[in-house]
C-alpha positions in Angstrom: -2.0 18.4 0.3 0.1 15.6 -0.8 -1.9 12.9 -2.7 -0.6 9.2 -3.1 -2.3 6.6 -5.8 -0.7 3.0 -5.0 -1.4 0.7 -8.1 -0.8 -3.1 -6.7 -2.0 -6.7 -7.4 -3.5 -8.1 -4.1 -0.9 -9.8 -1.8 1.7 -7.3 -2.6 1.1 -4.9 0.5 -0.4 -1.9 -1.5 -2.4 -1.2 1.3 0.4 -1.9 3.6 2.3 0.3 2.3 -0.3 3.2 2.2 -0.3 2.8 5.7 3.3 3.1 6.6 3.8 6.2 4.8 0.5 7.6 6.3 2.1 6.5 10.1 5.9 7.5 9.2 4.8 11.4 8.4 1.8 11.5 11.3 3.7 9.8 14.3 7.3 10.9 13.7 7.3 14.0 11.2 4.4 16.5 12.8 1.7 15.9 9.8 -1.9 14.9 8.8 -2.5 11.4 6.8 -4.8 9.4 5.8 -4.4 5.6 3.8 -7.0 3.7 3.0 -7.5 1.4 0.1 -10.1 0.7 -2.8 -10.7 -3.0 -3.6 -14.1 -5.2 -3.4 -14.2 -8.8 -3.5 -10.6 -9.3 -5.8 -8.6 -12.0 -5.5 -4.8 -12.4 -4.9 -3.1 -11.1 -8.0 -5.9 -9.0 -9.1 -5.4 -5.1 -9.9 -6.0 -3.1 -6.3 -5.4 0.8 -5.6 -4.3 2.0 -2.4 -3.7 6.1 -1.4 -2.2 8.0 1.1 -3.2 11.5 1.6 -0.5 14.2 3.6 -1.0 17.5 4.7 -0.1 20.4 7.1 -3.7 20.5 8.2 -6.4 18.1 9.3 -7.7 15.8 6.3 -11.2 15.5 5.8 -11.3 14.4 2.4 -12.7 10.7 2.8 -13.5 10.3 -1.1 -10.6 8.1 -3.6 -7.7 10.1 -4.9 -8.7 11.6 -8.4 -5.4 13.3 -9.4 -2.3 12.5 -7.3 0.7 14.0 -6.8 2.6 10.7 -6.5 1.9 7.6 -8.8 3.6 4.5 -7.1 3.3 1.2 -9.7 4.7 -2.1 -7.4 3.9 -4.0 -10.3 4.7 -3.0 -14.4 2.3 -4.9 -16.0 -0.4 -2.5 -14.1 1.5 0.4 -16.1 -1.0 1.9 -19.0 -4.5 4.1 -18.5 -5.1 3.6 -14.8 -1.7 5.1 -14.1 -1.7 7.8 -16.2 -5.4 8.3 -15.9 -5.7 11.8 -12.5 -1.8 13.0 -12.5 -1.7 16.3 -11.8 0.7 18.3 -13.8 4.6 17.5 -12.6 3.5 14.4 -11.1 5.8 12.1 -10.8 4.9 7.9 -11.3 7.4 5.5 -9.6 7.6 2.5 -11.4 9.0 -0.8 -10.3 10.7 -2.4 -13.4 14.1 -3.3 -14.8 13.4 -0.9 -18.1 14.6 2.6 -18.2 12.1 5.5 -17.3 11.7 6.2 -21.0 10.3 3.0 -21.4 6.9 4.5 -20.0 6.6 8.3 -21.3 4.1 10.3 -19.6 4.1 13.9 -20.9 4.3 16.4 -18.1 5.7 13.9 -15.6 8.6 12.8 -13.9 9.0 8.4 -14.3 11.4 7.0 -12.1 12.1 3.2 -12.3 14.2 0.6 -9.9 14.1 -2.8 -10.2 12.3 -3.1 -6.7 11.3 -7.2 -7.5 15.5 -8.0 -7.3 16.1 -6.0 -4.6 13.6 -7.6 -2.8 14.8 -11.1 -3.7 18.2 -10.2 -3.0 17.2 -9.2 0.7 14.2 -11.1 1.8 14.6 -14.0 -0.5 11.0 -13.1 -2.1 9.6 -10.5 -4.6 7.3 -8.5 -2.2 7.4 -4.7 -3.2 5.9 -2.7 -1.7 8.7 -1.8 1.1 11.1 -0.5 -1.4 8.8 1.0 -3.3 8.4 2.9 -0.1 11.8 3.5 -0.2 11.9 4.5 -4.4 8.9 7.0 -3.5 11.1 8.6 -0.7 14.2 9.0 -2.9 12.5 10.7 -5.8 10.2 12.9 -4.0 11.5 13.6 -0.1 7.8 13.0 1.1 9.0 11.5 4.6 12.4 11.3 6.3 13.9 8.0 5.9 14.1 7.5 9.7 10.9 7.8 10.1 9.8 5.3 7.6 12.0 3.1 9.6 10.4 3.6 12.7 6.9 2.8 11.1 8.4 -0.5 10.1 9.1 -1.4 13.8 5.7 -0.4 14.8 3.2 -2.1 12.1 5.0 -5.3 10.5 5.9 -8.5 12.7 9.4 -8.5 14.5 10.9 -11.6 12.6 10.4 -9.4 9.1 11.6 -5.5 10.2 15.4 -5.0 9.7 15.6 -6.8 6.6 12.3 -4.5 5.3 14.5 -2.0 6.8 17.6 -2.7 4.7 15.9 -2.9 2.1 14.1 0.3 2.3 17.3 2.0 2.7 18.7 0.0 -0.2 16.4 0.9 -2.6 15.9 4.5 -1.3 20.3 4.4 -2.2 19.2 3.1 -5.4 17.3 5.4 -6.6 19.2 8.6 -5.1 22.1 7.4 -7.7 20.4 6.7 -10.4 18.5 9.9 -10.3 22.0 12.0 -9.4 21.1 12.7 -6.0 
């Protein structure tokens, strides 16, 4: 089993996100998942955690992801003991941020980092995430099939919004894939 943590600020689509994962590798890519998030009564802006769980097999697991594969920051500032609080060994943390990956060492871990707050301006003319964060996650780890991702995009957010979320997944996705040598 594949485990996702999302780490967000409410309004960003950490949740959102969780979900299209969860729907690109069950509908179009033959697998199990489950998304589901963990907030109470925050407010926009405040720290929220999302996860996505993939697998072969049927998921029971219902419980909040304890040590995840996959560590996916949407915002920086969230970077510090939440996020490298349950990796398991040779996890790698996706990190949305204009610094280098060195700029937040994690021993044992692979940090990837890609300014996903310009891309996002650049493209959909506001700094909303989570999309190609999607699309960062994908690149560094080959956890769903680009297309696929795609096609959850035209199934779960509103018509008006899809192929620019969809450029910019594959944007970022680009992005990332060079800067990592791929």
């Amino acid at each position: 089993m594949q485990e996702i943590r999302w780490h967000g600020r409410g309004g960003q689509g950490a949740f959102t996100v969780a979900r299209l994962l969860g729907q690109a590798v069950s509908l179009y890519e033959d697998k199990y998942a489950m998304a589901f998030p963990s907030f109470g009564p925050e407010r926009r802006g405040a720290p929220v955690l999302s996860f996505t769980r993939i697998d072969e097999d049927v998921i029971r697991d219902r419980s909040d992801v304890v040590e995840c594969d996959y560590a996916v920051v949407l915002d920086e500032t969230l970077f510090g003991p939440a996020v490298k609080k349950g990796l398991k060994e040779n996890a790698t943390v996706v990190i949305n941020s204009v610094k280098d990956a060195d700029a937040f060492p994690i021993e044992g871990c692979t940090v990837v980092t890609v300014d996903a707050t310009s891309l996002a301006l650049k493209v959909l003319g506001r700094a909303i995430t989570n999309v190609p964060m999607l699309g960062a996650l994908i690149a560094a780890s080959g956890i769903a099939d680009l297309e696929s991702a795609c096609k959850a995009i035209d199934t779960q957010l509103s018509e008006r919004v899809r192929e620019k979320n969809k450029e910019l997944l594959k944007l970022t996705c680009d992005a990332v894939k060079e800067r990592m040598g791929k």
